[in-house]
ZAMARGU-4260 file (C-alpha; in steps of 0.2 Angstrom, whole numbers, plus 5000, padded with zeros to 4 digits):
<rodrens>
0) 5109/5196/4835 | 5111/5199/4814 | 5102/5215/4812 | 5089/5214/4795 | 5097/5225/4780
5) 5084/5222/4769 | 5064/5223/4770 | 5055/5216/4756 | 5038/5225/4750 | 5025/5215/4744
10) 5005/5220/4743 | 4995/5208/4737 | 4976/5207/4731 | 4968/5192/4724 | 4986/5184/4716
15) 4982/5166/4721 | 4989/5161/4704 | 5004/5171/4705 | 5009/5175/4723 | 5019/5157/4725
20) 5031/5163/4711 | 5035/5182/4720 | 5037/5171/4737 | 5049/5159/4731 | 5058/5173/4720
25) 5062/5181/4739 | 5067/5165/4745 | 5078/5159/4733 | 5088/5177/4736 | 5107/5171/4740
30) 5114/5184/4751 | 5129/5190/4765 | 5114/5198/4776 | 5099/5194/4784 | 5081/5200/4776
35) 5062/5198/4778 | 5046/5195/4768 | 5033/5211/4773 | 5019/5205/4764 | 5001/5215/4767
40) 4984/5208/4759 | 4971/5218/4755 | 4957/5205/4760 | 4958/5195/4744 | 4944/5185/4742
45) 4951/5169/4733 | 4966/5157/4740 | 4980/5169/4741 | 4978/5172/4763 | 4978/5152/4763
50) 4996/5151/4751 | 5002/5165/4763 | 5000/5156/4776 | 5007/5139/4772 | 5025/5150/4768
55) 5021/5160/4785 | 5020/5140/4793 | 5034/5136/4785 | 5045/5154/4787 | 5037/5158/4802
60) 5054/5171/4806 | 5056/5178/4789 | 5038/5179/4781 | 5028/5192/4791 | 5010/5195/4782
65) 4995/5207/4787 | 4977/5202/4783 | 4966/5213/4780 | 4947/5211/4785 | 4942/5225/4774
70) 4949/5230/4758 | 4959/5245/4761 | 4961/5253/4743 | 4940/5251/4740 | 4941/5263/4756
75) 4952/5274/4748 | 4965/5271/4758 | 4981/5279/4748 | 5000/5271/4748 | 4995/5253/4756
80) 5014/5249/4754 | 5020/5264/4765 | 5007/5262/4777 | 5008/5244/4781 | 5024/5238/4774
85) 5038/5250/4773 | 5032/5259/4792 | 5033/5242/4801 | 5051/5237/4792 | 5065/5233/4801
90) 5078/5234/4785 | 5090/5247/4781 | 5084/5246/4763 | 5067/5242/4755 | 5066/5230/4740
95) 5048/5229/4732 | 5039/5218/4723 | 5021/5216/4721 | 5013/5201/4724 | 5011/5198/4703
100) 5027/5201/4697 | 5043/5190/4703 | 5062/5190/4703 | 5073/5181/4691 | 5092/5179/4697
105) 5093/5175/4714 | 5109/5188/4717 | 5096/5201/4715 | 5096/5210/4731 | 5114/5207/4735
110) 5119/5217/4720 | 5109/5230/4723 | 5117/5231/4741 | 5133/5230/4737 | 5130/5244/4727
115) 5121/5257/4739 | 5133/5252/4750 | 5147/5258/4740 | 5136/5272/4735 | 5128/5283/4750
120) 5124/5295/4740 | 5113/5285/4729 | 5095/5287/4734 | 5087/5272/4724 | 5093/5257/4711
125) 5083/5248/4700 | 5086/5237/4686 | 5079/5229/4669 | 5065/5220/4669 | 5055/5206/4656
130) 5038/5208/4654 | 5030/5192/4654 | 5009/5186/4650 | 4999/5178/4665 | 5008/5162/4660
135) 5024/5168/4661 | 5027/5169/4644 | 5041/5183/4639 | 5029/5196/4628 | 5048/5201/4621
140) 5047/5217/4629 | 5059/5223/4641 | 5063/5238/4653 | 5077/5243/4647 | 5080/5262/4649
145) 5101/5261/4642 | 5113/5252/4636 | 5125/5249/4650 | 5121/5253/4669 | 5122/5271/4673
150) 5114/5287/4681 | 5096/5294/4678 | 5094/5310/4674 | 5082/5321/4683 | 5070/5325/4668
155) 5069/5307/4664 | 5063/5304/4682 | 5051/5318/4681 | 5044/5314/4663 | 5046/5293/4661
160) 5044/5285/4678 | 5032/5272/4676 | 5033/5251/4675 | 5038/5252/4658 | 5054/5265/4663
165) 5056/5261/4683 | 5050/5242/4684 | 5043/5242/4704 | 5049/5226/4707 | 5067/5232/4701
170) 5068/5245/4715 | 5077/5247/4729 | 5077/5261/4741 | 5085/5267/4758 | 5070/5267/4772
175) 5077/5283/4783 | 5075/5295/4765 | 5056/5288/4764 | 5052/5295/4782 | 5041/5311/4784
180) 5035/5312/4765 | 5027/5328/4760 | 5007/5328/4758 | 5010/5329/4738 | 5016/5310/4740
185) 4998/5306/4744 | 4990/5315/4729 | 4990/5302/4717 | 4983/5284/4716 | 4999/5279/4710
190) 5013/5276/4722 | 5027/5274/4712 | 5027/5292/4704 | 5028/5301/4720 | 5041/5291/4726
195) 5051/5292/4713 | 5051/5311/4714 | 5054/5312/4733 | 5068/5301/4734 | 5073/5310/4718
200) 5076/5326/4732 | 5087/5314/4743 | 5099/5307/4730 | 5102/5303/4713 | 5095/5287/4704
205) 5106/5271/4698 | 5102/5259/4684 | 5109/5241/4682 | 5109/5234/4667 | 5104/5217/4672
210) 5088/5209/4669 | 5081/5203/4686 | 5062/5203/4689 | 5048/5200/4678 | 5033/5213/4676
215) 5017/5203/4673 | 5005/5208/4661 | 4989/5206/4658 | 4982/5201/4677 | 4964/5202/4682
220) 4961/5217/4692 | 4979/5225/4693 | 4980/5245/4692 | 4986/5243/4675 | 4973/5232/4668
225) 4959/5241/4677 | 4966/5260/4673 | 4978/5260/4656 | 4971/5245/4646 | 4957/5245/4636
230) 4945/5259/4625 | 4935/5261/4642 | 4948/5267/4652 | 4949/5283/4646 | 4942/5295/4661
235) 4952/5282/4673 | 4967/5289/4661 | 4964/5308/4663 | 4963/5307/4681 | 4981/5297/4682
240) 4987/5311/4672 | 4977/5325/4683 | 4985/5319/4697 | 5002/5317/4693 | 5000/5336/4687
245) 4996/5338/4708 | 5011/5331/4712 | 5022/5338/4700 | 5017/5354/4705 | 5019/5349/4724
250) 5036/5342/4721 | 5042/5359/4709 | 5034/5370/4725 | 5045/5360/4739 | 5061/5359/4730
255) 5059/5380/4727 | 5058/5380/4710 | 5075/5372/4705 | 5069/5361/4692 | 5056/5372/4685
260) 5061/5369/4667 | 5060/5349/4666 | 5044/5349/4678 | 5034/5362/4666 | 5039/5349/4651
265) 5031/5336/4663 | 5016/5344/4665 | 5014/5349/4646 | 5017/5331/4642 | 5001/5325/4655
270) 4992/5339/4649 | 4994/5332/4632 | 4990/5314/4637 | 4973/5324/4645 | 4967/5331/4628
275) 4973/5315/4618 | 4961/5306/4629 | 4947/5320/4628 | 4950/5317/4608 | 4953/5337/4609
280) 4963/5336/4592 | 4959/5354/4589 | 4968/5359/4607 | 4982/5347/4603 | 4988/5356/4586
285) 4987/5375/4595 | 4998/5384/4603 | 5012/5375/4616 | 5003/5358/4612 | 5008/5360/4592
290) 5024/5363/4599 | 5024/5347/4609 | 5014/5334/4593 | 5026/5341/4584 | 5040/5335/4593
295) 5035/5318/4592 | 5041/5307/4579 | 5028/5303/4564 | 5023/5286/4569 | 5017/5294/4589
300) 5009/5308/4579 | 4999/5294/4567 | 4994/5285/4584 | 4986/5303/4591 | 4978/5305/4575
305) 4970/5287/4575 | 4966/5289/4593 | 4956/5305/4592 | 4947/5302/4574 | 4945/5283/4574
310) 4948/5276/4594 | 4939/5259/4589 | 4950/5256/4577 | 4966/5263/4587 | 4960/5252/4600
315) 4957/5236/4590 | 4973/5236/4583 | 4981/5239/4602 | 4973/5223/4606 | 4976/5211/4590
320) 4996/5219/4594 | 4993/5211/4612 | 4985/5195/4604 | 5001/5190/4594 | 5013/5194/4608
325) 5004/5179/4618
</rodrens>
């Protein structure tokens, strides 16, 4: 029997407008291996179980959902993906994909195979990614971190990872290195981060140069939309920051120190995003914060200034940019 080499991660709330378009992106994959569909709802309350289930009818041996009775993130349960996804995978590697976004080029996952496969010691790929509106409308921003495929350095790990740097449904990662994770990889609301930085410790990080998935922007109750977006957001912002400090400071403790300097720099710069959002302008020109604004080229250092001394306006013009994107 074909063993599975890759599991595909998808967590899903409430996506009955979009969760067709990340199921056919898995199905449409054209590969030399077998793969599944792990896909765990967090008891939506619209049509998406229904739309899962109709695939599962369909795929009954490569789409394997979860429903949940009780919605598990309300509960504060933390890394939904690890704990009911990526512990019950079969696959050598995991690919992810939340249940909003989708994939674009139907070689995808064999790409990314090929690769790993060639490359042991590489820990995760990911690629470029679109971002598109509800409607799937390109925004005409992409992911794009360089020019031409290549490897990540560590402080761009430790400073950048995010949607807009490491897309989540561009990555792909071994399962063994994600076994046994450190109790700093539950400190933060945000799974990404802390995966990033653990199997940051494991291998070194790849990037393609291909657009392949799109990151949807925009969607009605998605972390992004209910934390970054909007002028009222700004307490869920400091507490991002304050617990990606946490982890930073577990990850810097359990690798001994040897990436002090780049992990100090990433905490400076969540500090800074702390007082920006306290509108401490005062804090943010003294000492090894000035050092920091400074740094940051004149347009940055105009936004800071608009944010702390005018936010409506800073905000107003944030959304009339979002406005003519659409």
């Amino acid at each position: 029997m074909e063993k599975i080499s890759v599991s595909i991660n998808c967590i899903t709330y409430n996506h009955e407008k979009y969760i067709s378009d990340a199921i056919e992106s898995f199905l449409m994959q054209k590969t030399n291996f077998k793969y599944e569909i792990l896909i765990h709802d967090d008891a939506s309350t619209d049509n998406t179980v229904n739309i899962i289930k109709r695939y599962k009818k369909k795929y009954p041996d490569l789409i394997k959902p979860i429903f949940q009775k009780e919605n598990q993130y309300s509960k504060g349960i933390k890394r939904i993906d690890y704990r009911f996804n990526v512990s019950r995978a079969k696959g050598k590697y995991i690919a992810m994909c939340e249940g909003d976004d989708y994939w674009t080029n139907p070689y995808k996952l064999q790409k990314q195979v090929d690769y790993m496969e060639a490359h042991p010691e590489c820990s995760m790929c990911f690629h470029s990614s679109k971002f598109v509106n509800v409607d799937k409308k390109s925004t005409g921003k992409f992911a794009r971190i360089f020019n031409s495929s290549a490897i990540v350095p560590m402080r761009d790990i430790l400073e950048k990872s995010s949607p807009g740097y490491i897309p989540t449904a561009s990555r792909m990662y071994r399962k063994k290195l994600i076994e046994n994770p450190p109790k700093w990889f539950y400190d933060s609301d945000v799974g990404d981060f802390p995966m990033s930085l653990f199997l940051a410790t494991k291998g070194y990080f790849y990037y393609m140069d291909d657009n392949m998935s799109a990151y949807r922007t925009g969607v009605p109750n998605s972390w992004t939309t209910r934390t970054i977006i909007g002028k009222n957001n700004s307490s869920k912002r400091i507490k991002v920051n304050q617990d990606a400090i946490k982890v930073l400071e577990g990850f810097n403790k359990s690798t001994h120190n040897k990436y002090s300097n780049e992990v100090n720099r990433a905490i400076l710069k969540r500090e800074f995003s702390i007082l920006r959002f306290q509108r401490e302008i005062k804090e943010i020109k003294k000492g090894k914060y000035r050092q920091y604004y400074n740094s940051l080229s004149l347009l940055s250092r105009l936004k800071v200034n608009l944010h702390c001394f005018f936010p409506s306006v800073y905000y107003c013009l944030i959304e009339f940019n979002d406005f003519i994107r659409k």
